[in-house]
Structure formats: C-alpha cells, structure tokens
C-alpha positions as a LaTeX table, in Angstrom:
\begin{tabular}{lrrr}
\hline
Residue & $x$ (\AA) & $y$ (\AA) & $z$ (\AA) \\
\hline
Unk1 & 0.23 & $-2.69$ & 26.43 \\
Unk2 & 3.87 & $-2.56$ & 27.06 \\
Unk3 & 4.42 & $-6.21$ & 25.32 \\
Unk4 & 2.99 & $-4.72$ & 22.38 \\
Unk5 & 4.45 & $-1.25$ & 21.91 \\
Unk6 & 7.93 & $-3.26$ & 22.67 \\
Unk7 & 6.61 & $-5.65$ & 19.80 \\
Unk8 & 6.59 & $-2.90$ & 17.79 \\
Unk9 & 9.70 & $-1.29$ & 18.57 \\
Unk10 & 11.81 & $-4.51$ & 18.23 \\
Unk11 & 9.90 & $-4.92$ & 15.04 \\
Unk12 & 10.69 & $-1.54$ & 13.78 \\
Unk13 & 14.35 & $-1.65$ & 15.03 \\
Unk14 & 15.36 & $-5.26$ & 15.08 \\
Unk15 & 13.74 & $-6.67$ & 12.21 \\
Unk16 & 14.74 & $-10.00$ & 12.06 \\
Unk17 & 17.28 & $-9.93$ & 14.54 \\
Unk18 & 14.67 & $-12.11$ & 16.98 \\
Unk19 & 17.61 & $-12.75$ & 19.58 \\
Unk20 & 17.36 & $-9.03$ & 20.50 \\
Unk21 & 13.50 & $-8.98$ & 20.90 \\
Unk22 & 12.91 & $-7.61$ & 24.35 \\
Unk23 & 10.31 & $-10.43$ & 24.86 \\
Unk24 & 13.32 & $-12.91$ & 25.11 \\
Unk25 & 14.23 & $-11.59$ & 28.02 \\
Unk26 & 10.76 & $-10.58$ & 29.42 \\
Unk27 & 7.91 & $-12.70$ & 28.48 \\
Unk28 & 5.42 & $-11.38$ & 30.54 \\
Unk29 & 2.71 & $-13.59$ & 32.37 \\
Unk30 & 0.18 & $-14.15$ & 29.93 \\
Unk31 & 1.28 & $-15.07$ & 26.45 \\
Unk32 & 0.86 & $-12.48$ & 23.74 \\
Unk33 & 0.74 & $-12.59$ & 20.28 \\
Unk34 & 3.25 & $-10.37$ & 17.66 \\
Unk35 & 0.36 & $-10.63$ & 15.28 \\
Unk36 & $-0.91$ & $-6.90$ & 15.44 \\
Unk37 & 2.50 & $-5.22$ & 16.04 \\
Unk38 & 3.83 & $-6.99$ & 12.91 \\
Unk39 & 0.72 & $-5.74$ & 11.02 \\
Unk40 & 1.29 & $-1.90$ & 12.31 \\
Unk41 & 4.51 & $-1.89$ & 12.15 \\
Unk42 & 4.69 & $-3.13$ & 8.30 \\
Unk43 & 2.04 & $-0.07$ & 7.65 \\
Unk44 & 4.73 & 1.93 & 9.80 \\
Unk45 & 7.96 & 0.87 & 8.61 \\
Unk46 & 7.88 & 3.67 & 5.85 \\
Unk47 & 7.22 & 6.69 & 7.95 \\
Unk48 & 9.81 & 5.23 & 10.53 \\
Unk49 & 12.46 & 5.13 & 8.10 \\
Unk50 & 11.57 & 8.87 & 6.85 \\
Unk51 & 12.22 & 9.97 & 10.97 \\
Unk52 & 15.06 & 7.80 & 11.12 \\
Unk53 & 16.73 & 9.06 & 8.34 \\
Unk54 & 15.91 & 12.79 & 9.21 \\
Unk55 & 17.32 & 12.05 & 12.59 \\
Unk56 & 14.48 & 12.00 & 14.83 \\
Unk57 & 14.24 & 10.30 & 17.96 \\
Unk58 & 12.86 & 6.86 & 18.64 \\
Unk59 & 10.16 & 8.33 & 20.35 \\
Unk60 & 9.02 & 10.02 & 17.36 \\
Unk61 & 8.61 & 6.33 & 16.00 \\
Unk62 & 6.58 & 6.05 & 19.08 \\
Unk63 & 4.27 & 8.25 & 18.00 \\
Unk64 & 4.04 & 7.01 & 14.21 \\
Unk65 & 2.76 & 3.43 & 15.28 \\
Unk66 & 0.31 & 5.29 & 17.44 \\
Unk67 & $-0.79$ & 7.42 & 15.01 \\
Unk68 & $-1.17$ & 4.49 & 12.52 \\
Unk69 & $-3.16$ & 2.05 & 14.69 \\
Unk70 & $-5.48$ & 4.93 & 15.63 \\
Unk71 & $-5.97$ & 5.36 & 12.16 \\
Unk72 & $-6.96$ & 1.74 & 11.73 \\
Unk73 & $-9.34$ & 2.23 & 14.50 \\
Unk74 & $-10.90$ & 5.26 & 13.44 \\
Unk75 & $-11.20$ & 4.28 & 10.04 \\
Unk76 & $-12.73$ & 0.78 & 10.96 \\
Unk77 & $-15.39$ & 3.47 & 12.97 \\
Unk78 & $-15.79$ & 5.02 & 9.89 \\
Unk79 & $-16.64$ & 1.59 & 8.38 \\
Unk80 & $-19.39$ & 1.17 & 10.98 \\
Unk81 & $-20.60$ & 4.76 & 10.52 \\
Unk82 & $-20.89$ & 4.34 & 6.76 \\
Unk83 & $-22.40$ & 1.08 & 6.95 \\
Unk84 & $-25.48$ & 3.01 & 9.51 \\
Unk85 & $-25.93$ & 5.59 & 6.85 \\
Unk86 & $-26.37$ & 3.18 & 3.91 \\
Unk87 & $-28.79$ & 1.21 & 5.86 \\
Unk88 & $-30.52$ & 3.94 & 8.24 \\
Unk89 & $-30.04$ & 7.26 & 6.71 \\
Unk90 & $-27.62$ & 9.53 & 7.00 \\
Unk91 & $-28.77$ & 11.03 & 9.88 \\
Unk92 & $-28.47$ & 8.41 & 11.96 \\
Unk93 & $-24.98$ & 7.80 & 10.58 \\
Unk94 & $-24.39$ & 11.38 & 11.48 \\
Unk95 & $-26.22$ & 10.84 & 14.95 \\
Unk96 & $-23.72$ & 7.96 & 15.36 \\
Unk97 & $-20.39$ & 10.00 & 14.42 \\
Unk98 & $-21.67$ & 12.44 & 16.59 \\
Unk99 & $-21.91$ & 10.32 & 19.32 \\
Unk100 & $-18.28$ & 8.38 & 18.61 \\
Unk101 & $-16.67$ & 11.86 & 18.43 \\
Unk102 & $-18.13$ & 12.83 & 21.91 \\
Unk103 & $-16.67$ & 9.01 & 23.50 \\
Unk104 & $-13.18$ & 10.80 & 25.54 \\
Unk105 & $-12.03$ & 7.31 & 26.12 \\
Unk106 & $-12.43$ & 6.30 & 22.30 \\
Unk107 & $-9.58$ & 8.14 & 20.97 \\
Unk108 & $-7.35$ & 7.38 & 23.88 \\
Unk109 & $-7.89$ & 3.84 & 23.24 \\
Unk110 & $-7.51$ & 3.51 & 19.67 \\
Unk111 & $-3.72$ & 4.19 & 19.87 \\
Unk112 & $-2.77$ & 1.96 & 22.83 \\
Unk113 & $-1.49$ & $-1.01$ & 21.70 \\
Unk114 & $-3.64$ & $-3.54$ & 23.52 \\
Unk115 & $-5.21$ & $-7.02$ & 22.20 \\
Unk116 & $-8.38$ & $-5.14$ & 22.86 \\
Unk117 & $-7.58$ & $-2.85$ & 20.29 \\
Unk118 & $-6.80$ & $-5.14$ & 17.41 \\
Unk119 & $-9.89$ & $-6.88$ & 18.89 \\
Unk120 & $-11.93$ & $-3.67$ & 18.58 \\
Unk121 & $-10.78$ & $-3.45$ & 14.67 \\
Unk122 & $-11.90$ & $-6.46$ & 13.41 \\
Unk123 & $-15.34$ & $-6.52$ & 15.18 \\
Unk124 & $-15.79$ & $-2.87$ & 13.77 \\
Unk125 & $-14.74$ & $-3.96$ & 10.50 \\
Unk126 & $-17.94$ & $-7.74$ & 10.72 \\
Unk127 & $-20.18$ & $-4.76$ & 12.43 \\
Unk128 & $-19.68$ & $-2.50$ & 9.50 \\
Unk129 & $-21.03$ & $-5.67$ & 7.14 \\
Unk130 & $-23.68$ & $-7.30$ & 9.51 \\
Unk131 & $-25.65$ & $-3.47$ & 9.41 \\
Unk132 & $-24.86$ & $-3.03$ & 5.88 \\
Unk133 & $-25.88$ & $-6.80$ & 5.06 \\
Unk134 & $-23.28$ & $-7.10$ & 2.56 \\
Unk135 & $-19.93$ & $-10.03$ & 2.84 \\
Unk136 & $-20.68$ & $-11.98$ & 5.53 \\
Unk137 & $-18.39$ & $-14.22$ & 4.97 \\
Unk138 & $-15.89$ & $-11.67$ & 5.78 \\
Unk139 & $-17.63$ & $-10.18$ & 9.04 \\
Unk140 & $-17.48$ & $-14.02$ & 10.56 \\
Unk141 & $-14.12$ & $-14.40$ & 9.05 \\
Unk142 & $-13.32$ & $-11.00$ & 11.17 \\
Unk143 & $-14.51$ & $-12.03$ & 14.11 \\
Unk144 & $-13.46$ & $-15.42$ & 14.20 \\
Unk145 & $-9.99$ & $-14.47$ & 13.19 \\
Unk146 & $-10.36$ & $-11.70$ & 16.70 \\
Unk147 & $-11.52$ & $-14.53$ & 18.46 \\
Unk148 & $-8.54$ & $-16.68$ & 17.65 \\
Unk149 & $-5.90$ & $-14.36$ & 18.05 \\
Unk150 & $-6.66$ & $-11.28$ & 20.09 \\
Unk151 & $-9.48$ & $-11.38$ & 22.58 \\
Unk152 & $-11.37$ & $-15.05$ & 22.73 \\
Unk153 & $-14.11$ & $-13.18$ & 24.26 \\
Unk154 & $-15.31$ & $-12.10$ & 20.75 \\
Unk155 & $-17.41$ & $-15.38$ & 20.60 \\
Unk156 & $-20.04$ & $-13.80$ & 22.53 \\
Unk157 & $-20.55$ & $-11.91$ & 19.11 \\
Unk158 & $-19.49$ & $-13.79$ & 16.58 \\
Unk159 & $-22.03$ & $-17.05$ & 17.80 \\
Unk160 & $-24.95$ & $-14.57$ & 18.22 \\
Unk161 & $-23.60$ & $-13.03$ & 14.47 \\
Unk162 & $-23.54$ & $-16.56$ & 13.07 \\
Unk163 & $-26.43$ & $-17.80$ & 13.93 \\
Unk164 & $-28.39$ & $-14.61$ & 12.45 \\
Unk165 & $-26.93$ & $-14.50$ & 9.71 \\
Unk166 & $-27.59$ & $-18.48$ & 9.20 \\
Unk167 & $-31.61$ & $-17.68$ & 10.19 \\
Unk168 & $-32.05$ & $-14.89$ & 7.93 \\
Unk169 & $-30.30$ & $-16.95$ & 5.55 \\
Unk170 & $-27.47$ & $-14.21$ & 3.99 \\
Unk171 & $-25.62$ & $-17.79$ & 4.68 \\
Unk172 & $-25.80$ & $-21.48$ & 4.15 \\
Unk173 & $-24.26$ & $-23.98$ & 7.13 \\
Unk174 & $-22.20$ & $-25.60$ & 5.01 \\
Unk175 & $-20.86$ & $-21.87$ & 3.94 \\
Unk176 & $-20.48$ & $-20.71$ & 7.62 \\
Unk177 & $-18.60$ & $-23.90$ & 8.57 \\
Unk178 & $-16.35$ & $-23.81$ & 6.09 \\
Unk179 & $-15.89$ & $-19.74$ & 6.66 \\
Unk180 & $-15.43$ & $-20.92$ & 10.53 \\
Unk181 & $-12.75$ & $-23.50$ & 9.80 \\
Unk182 & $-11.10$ & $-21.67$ & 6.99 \\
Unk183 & $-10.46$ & $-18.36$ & 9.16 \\
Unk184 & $-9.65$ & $-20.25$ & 12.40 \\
Unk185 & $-6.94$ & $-22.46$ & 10.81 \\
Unk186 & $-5.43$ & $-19.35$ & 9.11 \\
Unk187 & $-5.76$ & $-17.88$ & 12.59 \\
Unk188 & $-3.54$ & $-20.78$ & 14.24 \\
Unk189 & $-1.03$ & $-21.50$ & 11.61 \\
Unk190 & $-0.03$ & $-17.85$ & 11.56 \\
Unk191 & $-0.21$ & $-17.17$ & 15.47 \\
Unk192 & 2.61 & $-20.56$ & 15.24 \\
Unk193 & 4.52 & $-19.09$ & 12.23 \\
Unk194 & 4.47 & $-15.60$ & 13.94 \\
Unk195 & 4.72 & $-16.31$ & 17.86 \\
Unk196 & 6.39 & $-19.20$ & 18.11 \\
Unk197 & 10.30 & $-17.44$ & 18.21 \\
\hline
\end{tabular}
C-alpha cells in the first residue's frame, strides 16, 4: 500500500518532476505499477488543488485520494448491484446492497491503495456486465486489462468468464481473441509508457 499512496503523493506533488519520485530512492521488492495512482490522482488533482490553495495540509490530500478511490469502488459495487436488480429483481439487488453494506472490511478496503483494489474495480465493473448480459467485450476487456496490470490472479475469472460467454455464444472466438489481444497489448504498452521511469 505504501508504494501506492507515495505514487499518489509524488503524482499529486511532483508531477512530472520523476527525479523526485520517492520510488527512485525506494523501489520496494516486488515491482509495482503507477497505473492506478496516475488514474486517481488525475480524478484528484482538482480537489487537491482546491486544499492546496485554501492552505490545507498534505494530509488532507491524503484523504481526497482516499475518498476518490473509495468512490470508484463503491460505485463499481453499485454497478454490480444494479446489474442484480435488472436481471433478478430488485429485491435481490436490495438483498445484495444489504449484504455489501453489512461487509466491515469492504469499506476499509476500498480506500487503501492496494493492486487488489484497482483489481477489485475492474472485476466489479466485467461482473456488473456478465449478470446483466450486456458488453462483453468490455467485461473481458476489464478483466484482462486487471489481469495484466494489477493482480494476474484475475485469470481464474476471466478464463472461466470467457469461455461462458463463448458457450452461450454472447461472443464469437474470433471476437474474444481479438478483445484478448487488443486489451492485453493496451495493457503492456501503457504499463512500459507509465512504469518504465
């Protein structure tokens, strides 16, 4: 977490000034990507400059990032949610916010600035569109790009995800290949624009 949420603050602070990133000086010893901070903190960078220029402290920006990736997290939830209601009722949409809004752990972990996180976005976001059976293209292209970039782990549901959606035929190979390939090189060429300073 603490690559990330220094990610964000060199971001925030820094800008383009990469010879001050704290990551120069501390890698860490896994390789991380600036992917996610970069997204958050561009979402950010408005409400940041508002609390720097009313003088707040830089833990107040702290607390802004936060507050925007839990919103990205909750509202990919809500995308999930919505997507249970439009297929199963609304009470079992309601049955399912219910349930999310009980989860003490959930709301801690939508604001910490982990890979999981990001991770936990984007599969929300294919999840929302598997149930609702609409743009599959876009769920694979979600959890492919996840895979790729934040947690490689997410191939345990994007194969499963695939390979329904190619059975029940919402897509054709030649689609989902091309879907694959397409989202995976976007993936890698901006993980080596991004990450590779």
């Amino acid at each position: 977490e603490s690559f990330n949420m220094q990610a964000a603050h060199d971001i925030v602070y820094h800008k383009l000034a990469l010879e001050k990133y704290d990551h120069n000086e501390f890698p860490g010893v896994v390789p991380r990507t600036f992917i996610g901070a970069v997204l958050v903190s561009a979402v950010a960078e408005p409400f940041v400059f508002m609390a720097k220029a009313l003088g707040l402290s830089k833990l107040a920006s702290q607390y802004i990032v936060r507050f925007i990736l839990g919103t990205m997290a909750s509202l990919s939830f809500v995308s999930v949610q919505r997507s249970i209601s439009k297929r199963f009722g609304h009470l079992c949409g309601s049955c399912f916010a219910i349930l999310l809004a009980t989860q003490f752990h959930l709301p801690y972990y939508a604001s910490r600035f982990l890979p999981n996180t990001y991770a936990l976005i984007l599969s929300n976001l294919a999840l929302g569109c598997i149930i609702a059976e609409e743009h599959v293209q876009f769920s694979i292209w979600c959890l492919t790009f996840g895979c790729a970039i934040f947690r490689c782990d997410l191939c345990l549901l994007l194969i499963p995800a695939a390979i329904a959606q190619l059975v029940s035929g919402k897509i054709a190979l030649g689609r989902l290949v091309v879907t694959g390939l397409v989202s995976t090189s976007v993936a890698v060429l901006l993980t080596c624009c991004v990450d590779s300073f």
